[in-house]
C-alpha positions as CSV (number, residue, x, y, z in Angstrom):
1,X,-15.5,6.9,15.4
2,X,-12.0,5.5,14.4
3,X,-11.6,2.3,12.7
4,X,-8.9,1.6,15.1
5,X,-11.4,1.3,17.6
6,X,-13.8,-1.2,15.0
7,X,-14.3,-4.8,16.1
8,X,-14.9,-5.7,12.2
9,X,-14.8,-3.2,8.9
10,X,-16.5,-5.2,5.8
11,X,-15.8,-4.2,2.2
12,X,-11.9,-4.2,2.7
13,X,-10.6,-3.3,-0.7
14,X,-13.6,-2.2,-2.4
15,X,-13.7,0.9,-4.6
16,X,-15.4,3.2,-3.3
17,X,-12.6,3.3,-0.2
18,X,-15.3,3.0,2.5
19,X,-15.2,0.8,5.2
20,X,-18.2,-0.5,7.1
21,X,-17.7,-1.1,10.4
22,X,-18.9,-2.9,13.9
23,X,-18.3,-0.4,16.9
24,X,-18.4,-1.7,20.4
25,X,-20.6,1.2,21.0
26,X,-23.3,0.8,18.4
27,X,-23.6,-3.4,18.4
28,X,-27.2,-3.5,17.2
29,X,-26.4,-1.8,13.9
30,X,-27.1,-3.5,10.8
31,X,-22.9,-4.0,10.1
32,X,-22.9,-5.6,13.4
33,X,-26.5,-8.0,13.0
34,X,-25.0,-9.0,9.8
35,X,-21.6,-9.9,10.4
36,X,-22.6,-11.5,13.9
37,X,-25.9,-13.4,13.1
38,X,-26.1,-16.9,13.9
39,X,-25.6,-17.4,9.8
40,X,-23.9,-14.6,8.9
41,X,-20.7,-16.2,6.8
42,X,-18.1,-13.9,8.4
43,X,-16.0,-16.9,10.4
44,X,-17.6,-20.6,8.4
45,X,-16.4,-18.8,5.1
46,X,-13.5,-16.9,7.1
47,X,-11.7,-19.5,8.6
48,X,-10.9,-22.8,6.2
49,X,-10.8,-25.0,9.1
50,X,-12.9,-23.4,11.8
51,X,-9.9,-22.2,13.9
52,X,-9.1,-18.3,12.8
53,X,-6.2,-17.7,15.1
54,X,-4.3,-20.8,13.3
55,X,-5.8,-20.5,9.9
56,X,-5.2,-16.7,9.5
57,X,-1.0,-17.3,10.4
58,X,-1.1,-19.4,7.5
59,X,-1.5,-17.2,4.2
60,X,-1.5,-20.1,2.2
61,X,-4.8,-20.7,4.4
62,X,-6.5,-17.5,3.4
63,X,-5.0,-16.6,-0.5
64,X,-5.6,-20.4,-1.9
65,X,-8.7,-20.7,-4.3
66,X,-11.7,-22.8,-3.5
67,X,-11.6,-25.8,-5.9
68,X,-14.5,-25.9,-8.2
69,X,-16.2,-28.4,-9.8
70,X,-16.8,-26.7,-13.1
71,X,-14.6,-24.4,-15.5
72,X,-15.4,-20.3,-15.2
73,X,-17.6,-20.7,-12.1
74,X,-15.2,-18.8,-9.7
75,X,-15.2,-15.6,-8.6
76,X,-12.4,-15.1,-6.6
77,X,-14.7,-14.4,-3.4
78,X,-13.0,-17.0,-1.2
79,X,-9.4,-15.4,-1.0
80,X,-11.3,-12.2,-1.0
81,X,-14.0,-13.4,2.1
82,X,-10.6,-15.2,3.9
83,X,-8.5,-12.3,3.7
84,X,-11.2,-9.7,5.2
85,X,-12.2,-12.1,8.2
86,X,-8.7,-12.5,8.8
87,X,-7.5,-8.9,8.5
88,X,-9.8,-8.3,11.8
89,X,-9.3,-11.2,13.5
90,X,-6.8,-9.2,16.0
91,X,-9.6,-6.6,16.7
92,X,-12.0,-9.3,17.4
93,X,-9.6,-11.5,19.4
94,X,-8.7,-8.1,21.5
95,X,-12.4,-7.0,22.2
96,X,-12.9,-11.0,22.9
97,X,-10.3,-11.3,25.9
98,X,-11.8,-7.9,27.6
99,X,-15.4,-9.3,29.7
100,X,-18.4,-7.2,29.6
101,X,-17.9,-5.1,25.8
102,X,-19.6,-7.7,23.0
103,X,-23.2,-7.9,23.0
104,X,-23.6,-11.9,24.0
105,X,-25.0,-12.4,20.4
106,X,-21.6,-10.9,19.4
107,X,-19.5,-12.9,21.9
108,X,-21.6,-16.3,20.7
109,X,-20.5,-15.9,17.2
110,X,-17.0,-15.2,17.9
111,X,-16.2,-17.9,20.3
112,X,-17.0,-20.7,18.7
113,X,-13.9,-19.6,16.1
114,X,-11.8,-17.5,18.0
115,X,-10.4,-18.5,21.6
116,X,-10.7,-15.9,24.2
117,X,-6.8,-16.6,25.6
118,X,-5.1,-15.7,22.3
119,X,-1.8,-14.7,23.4
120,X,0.0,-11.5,21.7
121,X,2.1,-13.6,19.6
122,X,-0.9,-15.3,18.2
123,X,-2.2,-12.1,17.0
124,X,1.4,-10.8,15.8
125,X,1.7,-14.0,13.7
126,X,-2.0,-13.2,11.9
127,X,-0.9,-9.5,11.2
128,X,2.2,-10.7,9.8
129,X,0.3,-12.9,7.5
130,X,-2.4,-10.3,6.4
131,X,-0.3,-7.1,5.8
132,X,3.4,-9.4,4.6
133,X,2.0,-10.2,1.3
134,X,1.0,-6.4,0.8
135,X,3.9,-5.0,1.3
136,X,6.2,-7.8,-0.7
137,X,3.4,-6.8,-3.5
138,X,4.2,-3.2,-3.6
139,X,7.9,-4.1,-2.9
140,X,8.1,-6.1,-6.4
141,X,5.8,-3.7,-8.2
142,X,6.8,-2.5,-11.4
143,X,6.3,1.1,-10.4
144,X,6.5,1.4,-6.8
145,X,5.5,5.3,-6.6
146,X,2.0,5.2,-6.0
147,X,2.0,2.3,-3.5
148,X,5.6,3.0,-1.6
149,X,3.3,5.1,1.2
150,X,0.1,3.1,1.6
151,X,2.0,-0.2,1.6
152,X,4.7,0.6,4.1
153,X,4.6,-1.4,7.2
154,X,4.1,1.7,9.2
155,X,0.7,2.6,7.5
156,X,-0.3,-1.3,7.6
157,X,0.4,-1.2,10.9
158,X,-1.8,-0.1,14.5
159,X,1.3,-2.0,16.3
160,X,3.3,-5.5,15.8
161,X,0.0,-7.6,16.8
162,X,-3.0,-5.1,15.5
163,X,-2.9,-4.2,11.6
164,X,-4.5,-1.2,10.4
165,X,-7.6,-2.2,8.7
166,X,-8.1,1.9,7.1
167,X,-4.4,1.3,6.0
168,X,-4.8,-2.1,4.5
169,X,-7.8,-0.5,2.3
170,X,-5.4,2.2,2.0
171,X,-2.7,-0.1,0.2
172,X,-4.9,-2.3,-1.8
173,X,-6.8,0.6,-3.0
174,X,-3.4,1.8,-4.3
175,X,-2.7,-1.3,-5.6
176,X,-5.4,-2.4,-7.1
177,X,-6.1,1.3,-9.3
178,X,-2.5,1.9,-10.6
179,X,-3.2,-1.4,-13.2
180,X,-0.2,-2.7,-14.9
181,X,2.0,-0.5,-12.7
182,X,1.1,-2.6,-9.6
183,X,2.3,-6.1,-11.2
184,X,5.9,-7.3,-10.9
185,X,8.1,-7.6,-14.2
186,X,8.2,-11.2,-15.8
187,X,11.2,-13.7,-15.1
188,X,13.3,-12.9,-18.1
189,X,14.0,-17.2,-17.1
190,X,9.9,-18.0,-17.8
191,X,9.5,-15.5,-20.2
192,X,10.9,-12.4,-22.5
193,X,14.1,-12.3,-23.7
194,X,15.9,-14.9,-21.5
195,X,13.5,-17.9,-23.5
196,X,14.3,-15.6,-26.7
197,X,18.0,-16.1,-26.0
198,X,17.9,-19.6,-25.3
199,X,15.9,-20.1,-28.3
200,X,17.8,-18.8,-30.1
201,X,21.2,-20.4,-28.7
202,X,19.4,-23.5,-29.5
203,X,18.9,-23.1,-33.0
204,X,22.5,-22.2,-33.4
């Protein structure tokens, strides 16, 4: 089965590079029970505000941290949760719209976050958001070589209002096991030799 043809693909980014995913074919598999359940966390900790067609257009909606009460007790799942619900909501807003494919245990969970009239440009404006900030990452990398491919909009990319889940693994994969390589240079302004300069101008 393709992942192009998935409803939802879990573990987006992880590394081992293998997505799990819900096919409209197999809906009582375990991917499916546990994404779908009545308390499965997949939309409540998805979507900030309960709305996953608006919230995902926004990505300061899915890359802000949760606030926490204490010091050191993050662990950067929020982002990471956000960003994988939203990177399928086009799949699951597609398979939504169409009558008779989701199991009605599938269709329950969904529609109480997603609408079943999202219009095209409502899913072009959550890929935008989703696959964007990947390729701007690569783009300001300090060594573009390993991520140029992976990240290119054409491999992020099903069409303009469906991304490519397998190529969005693809790209942070690539990102995320090249180390310093993936990072951007410092502002010589913030840091470096431009605060160096001025330093030293200012003792002068």
């Amino acid at each position: 089965m393709s992942v192009r043809n998935a409803i939802y693909c879990e573990n987006i980014g992880k590394a081992n590079g293998t997505l799990n995913c819900c096919y409209p074919g197999d809906q009582s598999s375990p991917i499916c029970r546990s994404n779908f359940a009545a308390d499965a966390r997949t939309f409540a900790d998805g979507c900030l505000h309960g709305n996953c067609l608006l919230d995902c257009q926004n990505p300061a909606n899915i890359f802000q941290s949760i606030p926490q009460l204490t010091a050191y007790e993050g662990d950067g799942r929020g982002p990471i949760r956000r960003f994988q619900t939203c990177s399928n909501v086009p799949s699951i807003a597609g398979y939504l719209s169409q009558q008779h494919v989701l199991e009605p245990y599938v269709t329950s969970s969904i529609a109480n976050n997603i609408s079943s009239t999202a219009t095209n440009d409502d899913k072009k404006k959550v890929t935008h958001a989703v696959t964007e900030c990947l390729t701007q990452t690569c783009r300001n990398a300090r060594n573009r070589k390993d991520c140029r491919g992976p990240c290119s909009a054409v491999n992020l990319l099903v069409n303009s209002s469906m991304p490519d889940v397998q190529g969005i693994n693809n790209c942070l994969l690539s990102l995320c096991s090249t180390g310093y390589d993936a990072l951007p240079y410092a502002d010589a302004d913030v840091v470096g030799i431009g605060v160096s300069a001025i330093a030293t101008l200012e003792r002068a």
